[in-house]
C-alpha positions as CSV (number, residue, x, y, z in Angstrom):
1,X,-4.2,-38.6,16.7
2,X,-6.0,-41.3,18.0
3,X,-9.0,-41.2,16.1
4,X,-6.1,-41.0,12.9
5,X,-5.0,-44.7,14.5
6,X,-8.1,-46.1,14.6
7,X,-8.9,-44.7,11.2
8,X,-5.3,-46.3,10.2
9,X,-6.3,-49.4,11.6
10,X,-9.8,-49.8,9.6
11,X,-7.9,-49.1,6.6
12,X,-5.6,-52.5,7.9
13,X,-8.3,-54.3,7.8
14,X,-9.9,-53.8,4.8
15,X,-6.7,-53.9,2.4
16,X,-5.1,-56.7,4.3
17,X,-8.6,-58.4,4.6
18,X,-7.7,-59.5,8.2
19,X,-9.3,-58.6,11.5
20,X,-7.4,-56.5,14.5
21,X,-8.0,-58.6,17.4
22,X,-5.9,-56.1,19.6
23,X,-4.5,-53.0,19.2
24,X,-2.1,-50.7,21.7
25,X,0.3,-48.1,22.2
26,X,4.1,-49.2,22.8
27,X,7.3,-47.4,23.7
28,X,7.9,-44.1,25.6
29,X,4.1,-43.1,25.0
30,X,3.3,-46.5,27.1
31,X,6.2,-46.2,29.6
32,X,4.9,-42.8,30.3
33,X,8.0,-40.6,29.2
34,X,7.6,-39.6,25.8
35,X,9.1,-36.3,24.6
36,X,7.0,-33.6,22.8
37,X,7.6,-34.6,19.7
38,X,8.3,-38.7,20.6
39,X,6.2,-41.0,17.7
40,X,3.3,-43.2,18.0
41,X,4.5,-47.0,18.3
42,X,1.0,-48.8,17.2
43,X,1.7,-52.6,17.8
44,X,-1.4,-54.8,16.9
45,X,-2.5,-58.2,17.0
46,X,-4.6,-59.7,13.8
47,X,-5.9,-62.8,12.2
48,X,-6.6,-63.7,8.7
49,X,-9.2,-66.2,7.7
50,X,-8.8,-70.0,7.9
51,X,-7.9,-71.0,4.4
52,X,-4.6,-68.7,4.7
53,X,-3.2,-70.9,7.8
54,X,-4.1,-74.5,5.6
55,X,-1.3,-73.4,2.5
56,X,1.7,-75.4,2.5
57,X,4.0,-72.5,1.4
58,X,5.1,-70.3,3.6
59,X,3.5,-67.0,4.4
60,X,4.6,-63.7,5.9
61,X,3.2,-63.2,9.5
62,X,3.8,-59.6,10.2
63,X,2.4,-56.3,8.9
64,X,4.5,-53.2,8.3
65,X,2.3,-50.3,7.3
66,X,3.8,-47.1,8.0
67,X,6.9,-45.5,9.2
68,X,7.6,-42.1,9.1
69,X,8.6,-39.1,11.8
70,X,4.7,-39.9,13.3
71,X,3.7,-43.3,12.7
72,X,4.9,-46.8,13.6
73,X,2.3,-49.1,12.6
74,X,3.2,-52.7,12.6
75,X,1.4,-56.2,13.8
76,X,2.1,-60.1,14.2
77,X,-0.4,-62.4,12.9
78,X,-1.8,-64.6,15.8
79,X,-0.5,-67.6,15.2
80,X,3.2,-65.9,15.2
81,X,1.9,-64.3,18.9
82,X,0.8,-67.6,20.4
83,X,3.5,-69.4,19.1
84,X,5.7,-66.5,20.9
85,X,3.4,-66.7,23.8
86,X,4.9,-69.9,24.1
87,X,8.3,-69.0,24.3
88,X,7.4,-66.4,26.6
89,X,8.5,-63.6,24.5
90,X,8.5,-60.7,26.6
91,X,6.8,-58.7,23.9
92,X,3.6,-60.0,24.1
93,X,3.2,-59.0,28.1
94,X,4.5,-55.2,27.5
95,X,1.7,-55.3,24.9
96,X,-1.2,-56.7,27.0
97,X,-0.3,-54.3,29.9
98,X,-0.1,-51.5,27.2
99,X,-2.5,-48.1,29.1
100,X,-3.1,-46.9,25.8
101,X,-5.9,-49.1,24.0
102,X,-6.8,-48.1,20.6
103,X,-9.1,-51.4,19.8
104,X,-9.3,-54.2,21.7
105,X,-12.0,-57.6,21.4
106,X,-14.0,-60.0,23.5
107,X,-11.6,-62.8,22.3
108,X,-8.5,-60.8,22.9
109,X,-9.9,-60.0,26.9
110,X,-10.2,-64.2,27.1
111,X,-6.8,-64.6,25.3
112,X,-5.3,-62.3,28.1
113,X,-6.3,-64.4,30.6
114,X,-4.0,-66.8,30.1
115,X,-1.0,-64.5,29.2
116,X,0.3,-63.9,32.0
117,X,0.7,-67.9,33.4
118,X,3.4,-68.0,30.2
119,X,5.7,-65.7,31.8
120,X,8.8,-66.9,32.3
121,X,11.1,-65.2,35.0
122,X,14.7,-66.0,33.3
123,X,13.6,-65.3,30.1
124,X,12.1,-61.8,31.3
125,X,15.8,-61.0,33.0
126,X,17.6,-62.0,30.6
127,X,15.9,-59.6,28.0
128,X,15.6,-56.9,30.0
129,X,19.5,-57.7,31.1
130,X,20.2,-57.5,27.5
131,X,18.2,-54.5,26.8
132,X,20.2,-52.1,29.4
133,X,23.6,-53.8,28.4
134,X,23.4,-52.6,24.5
135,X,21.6,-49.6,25.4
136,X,24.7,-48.6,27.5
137,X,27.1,-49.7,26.0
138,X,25.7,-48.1,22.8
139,X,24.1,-44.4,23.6
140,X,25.6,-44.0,27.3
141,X,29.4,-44.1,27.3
142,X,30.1,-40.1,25.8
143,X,30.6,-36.7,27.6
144,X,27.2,-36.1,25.8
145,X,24.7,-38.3,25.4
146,X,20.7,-38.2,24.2
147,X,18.6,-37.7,27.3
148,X,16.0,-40.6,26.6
149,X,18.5,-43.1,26.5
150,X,18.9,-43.0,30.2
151,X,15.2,-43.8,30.3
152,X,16.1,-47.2,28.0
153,X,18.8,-48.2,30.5
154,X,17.0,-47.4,33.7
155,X,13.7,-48.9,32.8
156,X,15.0,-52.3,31.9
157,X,17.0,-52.6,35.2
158,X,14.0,-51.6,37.0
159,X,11.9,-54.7,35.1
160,X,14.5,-57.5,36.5
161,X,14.1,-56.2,39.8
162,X,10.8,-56.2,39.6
163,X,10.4,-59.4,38.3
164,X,13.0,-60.5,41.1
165,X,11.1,-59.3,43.8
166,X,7.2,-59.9,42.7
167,X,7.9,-62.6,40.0
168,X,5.7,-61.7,37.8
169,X,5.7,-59.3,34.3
170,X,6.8,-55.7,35.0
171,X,4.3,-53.1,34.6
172,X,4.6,-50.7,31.4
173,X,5.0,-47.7,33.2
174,X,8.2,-45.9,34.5
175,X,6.5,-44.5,37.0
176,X,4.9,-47.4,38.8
177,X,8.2,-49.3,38.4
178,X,10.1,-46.4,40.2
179,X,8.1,-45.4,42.8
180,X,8.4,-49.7,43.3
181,X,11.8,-50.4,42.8
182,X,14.3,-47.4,42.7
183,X,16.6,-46.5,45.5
184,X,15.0,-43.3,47.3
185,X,18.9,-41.4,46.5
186,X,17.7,-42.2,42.6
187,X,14.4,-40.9,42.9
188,X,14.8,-36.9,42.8
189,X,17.6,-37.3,40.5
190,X,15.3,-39.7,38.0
191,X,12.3,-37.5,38.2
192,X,14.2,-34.2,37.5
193,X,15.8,-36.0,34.6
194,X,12.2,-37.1,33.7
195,X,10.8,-33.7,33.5
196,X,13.5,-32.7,31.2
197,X,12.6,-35.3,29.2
198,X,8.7,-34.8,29.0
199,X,10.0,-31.1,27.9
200,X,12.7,-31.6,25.3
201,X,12.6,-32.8,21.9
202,X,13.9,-36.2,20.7
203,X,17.1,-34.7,19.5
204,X,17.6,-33.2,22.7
205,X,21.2,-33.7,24.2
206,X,22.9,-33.4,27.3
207,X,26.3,-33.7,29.6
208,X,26.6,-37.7,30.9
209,X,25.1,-37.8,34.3
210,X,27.8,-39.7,36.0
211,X,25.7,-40.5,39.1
212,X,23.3,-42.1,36.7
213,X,26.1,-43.6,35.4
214,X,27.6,-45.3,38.4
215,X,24.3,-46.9,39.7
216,X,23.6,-48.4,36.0
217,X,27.0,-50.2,35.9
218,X,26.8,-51.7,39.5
219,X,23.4,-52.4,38.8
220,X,24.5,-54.3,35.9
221,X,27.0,-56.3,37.3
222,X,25.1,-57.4,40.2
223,X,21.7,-58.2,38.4
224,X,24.1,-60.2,36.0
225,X,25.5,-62.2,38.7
226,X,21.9,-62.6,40.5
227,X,20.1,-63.8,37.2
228,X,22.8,-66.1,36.1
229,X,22.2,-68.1,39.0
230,X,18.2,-68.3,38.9
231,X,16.8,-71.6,37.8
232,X,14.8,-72.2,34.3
233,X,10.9,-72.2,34.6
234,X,9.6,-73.2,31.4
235,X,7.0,-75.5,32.2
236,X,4.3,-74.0,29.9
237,X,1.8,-76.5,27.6
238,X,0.6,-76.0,24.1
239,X,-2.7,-77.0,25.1
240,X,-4.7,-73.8,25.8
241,X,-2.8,-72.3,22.9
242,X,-4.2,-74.7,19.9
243,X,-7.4,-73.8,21.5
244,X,-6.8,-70.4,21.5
245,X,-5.3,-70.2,18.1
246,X,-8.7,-72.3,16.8
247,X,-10.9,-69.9,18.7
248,X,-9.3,-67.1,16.6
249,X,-10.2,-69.1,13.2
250,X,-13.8,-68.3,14.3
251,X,-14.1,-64.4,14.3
């Protein structure tokens, strides 16, 4: 499958006549708890050549090329990812802490250098906040519920405490972030659920674990109360981004 990527990725290249500057895996693959039959998420990173960025009309920055029961293939251009970078889009750090490689670059290793001073704490609670509130309220309230979802609830409230305690961007993987930041009680009952995971198919269903249950909502109402009282840190330039950016015009 990888070399199917990478072969996938080439093909990007030549028909959209723009170069891959980075190139990962993203999603349960990334977080280390896929299922057996869980898709590839391929999230890349490419730029175009420099008369595309000097039209006045606007252009579409993102690349869609496949989706199906396998494949999720989709990119942002870089000026879309710096200007993200910017906002401190926590995206773009998932992404550059991404274990699975398929093609990275010498301008993308000095690009990450810088990544990781955009972070900004609030901004990274609040998504992940977000994240486990729809995800609950969405897949987690029935007698029955999909497994994995539990996994998109619990990851997320693991991030803000992460970020809470280290401030800094959480790792990709589950596993790091438990073994960091969930309550020993959790941890048999998260691993257990884990291996079930690994070992059962995306459709795979099971009766609501209410002791899972109970520690997400308290979890959610504290972390709520915590994070609404943290104070803004955006003091981020544009400065090493416009280099950056013009850096990229070069490959």
């Amino acid at each position: 499958m990888e070399e199917l990527i990478k072969r996938k990725l080439s093909e990007i290249e030549a028909k959209e006549n723009v170069k891959i500057v980075h190139a990962i895996e993203s999603g349960s693959r990334a977080w280390g708890f896929a299922s057996p039959d869980s898709d590839y998420d391929v999230r890349f990173i490419y730029v175009r050549p420099t008369e595309y960025y000097l039209k006045l009309e606007k252009t579409r920055d993102v690349i869609e090329w496949q989706l199906d029961d396998t494949l999720d293939i989709n990119g942002w251009d870089l000026q879309k990812t710096l200007q993200l970078l910017y906002k401190s889009n926590p995206t773009l750090f998932e992404w550059s802490h991404s274990p699975i490689i398929y093609k990275t670059t010498p301008y993308y290793q000095e690009l990450k250098k810088e990544i990781d001073s955009f972070f900004s704490c609030k901004s990274g609670l609040y998504h992940y906040l977000s994240t486990a509130q729809s995800n609950y309220r969405q897949y987690l309230k029935g007698d029955y519920v999909r497994l994995k979802h539990y996994f998109y609830v619990v990851r997320p409230i693991l991030a803000c405490k992460w970020i809470l305690d280290k401030r800094t961007s959480p790792p990709m993987l589950f596993s790091e972030l438990m073994e960091a930041e969930l309550e020993a009680s959790m941890k048999p009952i998260m691993e257990d659920l884990l291996k079930v995971k690994m070992e059962t198919p995306e459709v795979g269903e099971g009766k609501r674990i209410d002791v899972i249950n109970q520690y997400i909502e308290s979890n959610l109402a504290e972390l709520k109360r915590i994070i609404d009282l943290q104070e803004a840190d955006n003091n981020r330039s544009w400065d090493r981004l416009n280099e950056l950016f013009q850096m990229g015009l070069e490959l």
